[in-house]
N, CA, C and O of each residue as an XYZ file, in Angstrom:
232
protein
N     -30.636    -38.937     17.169
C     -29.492    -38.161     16.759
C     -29.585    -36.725     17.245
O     -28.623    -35.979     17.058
N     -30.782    -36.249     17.912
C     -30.900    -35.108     18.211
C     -30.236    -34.653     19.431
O     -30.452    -33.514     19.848
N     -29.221    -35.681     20.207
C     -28.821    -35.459     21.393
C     -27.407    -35.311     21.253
O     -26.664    -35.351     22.234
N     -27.054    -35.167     20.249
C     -25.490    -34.713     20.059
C     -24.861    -33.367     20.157
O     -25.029    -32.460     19.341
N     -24.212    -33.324     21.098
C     -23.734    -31.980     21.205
C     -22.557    -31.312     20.631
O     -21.499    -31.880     20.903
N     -22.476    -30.379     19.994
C     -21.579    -29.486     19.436
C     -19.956    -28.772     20.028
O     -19.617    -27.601     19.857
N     -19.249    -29.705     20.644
C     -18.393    -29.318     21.512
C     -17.247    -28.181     21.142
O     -16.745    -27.549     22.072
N     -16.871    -27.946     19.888
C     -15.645    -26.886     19.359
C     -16.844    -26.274     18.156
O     -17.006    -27.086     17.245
N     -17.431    -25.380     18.063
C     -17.958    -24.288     17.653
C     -16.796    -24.005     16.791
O     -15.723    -24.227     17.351
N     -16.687    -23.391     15.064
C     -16.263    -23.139     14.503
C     -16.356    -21.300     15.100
O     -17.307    -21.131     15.864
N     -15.672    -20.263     14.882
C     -15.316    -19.220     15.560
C     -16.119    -18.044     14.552
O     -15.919    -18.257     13.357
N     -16.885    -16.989     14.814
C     -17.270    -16.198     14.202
C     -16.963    -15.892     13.012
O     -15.733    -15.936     13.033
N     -17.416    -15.485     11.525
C     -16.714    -15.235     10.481
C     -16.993    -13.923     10.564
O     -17.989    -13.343     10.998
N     -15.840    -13.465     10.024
C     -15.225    -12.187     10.255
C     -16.580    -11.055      9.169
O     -16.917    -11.292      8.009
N     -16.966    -10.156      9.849
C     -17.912     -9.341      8.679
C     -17.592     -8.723      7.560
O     -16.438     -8.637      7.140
N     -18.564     -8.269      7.026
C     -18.226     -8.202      5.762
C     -17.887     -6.438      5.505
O     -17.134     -5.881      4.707
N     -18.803     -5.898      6.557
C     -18.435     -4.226      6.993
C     -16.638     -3.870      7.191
O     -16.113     -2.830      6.795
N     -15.865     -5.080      7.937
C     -14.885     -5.010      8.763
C     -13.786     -4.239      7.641
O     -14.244     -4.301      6.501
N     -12.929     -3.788      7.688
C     -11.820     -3.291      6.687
C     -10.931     -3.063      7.617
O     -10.868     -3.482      8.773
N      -9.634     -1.739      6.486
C      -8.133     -1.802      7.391
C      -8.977     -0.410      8.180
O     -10.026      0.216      8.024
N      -7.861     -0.401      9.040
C      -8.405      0.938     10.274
C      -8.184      2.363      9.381
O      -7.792      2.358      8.214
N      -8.477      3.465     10.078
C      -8.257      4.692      9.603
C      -6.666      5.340      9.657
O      -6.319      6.326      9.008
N      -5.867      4.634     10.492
C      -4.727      4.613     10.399
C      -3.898      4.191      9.362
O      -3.043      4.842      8.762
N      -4.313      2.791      9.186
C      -3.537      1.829      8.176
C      -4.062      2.238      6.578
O      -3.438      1.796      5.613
N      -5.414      3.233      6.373
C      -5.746      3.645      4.658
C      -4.769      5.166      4.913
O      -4.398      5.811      3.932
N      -4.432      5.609      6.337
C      -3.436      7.036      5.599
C      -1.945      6.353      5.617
O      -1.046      6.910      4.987
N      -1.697      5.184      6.318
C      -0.354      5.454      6.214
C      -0.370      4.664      4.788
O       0.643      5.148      4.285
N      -0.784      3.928      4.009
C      -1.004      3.522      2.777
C      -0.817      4.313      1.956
O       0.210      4.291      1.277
N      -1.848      5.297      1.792
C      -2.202      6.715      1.110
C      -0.753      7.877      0.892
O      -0.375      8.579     -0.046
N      -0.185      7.587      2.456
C       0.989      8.205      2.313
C       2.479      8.053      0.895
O       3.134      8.670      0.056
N       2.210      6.555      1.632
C       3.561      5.906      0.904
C       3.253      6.070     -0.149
O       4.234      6.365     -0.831
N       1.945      6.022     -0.947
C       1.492      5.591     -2.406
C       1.936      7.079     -2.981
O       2.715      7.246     -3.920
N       1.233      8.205     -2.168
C       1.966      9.282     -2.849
C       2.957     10.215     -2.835
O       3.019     11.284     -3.442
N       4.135      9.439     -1.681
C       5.497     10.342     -1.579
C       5.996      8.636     -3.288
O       6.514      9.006     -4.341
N       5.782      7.654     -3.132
C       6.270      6.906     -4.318
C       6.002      7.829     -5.640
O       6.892      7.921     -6.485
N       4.733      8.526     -5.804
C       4.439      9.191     -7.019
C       5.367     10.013     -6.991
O       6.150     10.122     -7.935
N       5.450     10.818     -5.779
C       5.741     12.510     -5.779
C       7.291     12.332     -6.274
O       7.607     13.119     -7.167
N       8.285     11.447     -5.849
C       9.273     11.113     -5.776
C       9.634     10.978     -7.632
O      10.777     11.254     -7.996
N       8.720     10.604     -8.544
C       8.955      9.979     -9.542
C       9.200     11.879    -10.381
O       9.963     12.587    -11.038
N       8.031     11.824     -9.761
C       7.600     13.473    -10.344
C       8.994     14.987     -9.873
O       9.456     15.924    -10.524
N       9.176     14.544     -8.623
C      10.568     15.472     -8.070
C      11.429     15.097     -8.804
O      12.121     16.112     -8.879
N      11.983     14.234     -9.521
C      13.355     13.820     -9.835
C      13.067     14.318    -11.467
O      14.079     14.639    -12.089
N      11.923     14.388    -12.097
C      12.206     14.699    -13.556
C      13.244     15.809    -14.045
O      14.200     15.643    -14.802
N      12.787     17.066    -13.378
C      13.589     18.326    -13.674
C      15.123     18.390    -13.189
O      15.870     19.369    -13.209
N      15.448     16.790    -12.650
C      16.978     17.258    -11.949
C      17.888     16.056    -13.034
O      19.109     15.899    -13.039
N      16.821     15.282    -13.937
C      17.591     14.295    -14.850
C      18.196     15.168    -15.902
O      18.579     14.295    -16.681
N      18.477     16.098    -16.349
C      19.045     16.639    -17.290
C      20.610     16.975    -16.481
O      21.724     16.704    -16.928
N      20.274     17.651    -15.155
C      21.470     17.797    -14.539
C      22.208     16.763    -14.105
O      23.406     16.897    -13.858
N      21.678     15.828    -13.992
C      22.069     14.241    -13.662
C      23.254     13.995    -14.888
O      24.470     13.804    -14.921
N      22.004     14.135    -15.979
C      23.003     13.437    -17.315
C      24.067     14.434    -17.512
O      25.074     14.015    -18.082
N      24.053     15.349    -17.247
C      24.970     15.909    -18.349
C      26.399     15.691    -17.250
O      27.468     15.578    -17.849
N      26.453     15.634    -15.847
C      27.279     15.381    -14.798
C      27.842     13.837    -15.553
O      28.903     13.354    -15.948
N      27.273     13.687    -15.515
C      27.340     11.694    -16.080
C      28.371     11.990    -17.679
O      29.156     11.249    -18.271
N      27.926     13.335    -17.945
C      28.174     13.200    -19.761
C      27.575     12.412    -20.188
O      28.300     11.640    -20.815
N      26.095     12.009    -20.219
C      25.397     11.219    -20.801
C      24.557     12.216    -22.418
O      24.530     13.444    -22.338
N      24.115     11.699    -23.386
C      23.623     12.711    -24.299
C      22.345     12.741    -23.921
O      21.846     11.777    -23.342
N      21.502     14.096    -24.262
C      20.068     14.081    -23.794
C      19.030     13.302    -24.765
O      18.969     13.411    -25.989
N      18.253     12.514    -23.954
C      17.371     12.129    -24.664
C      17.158     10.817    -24.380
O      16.291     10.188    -24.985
């Protein structure tokens, strides 16, 4: 049985070092905090929002 040869090799497994590039953790990083910043910009303009609306505060 020792003369059997191995013809399709299963393909390297990928390492364990490997991650996303230095590109793909800022543009991540980005989005994650114009999503925050966005939450945070809009607080001080909801009062002017509501009261345009005639909504009551609170």
């Amino acid at each position: 049985m020792t003369d059997i040869q191995i013809t399709h090799a299963a393909p390297p497994a990928a390492s364990a070092t490997e991650g996303p590039g230095a590109a793909r953790v800022l543009l991540l990083a980005a989005g994650a905090g114009l999503s925050v910043a966005s939450i945070y910009y809009a607080q001080p303009l909801l009062g002017v929002i509501g009261a345009d609306r005639k909504r009551p505060p609170g």
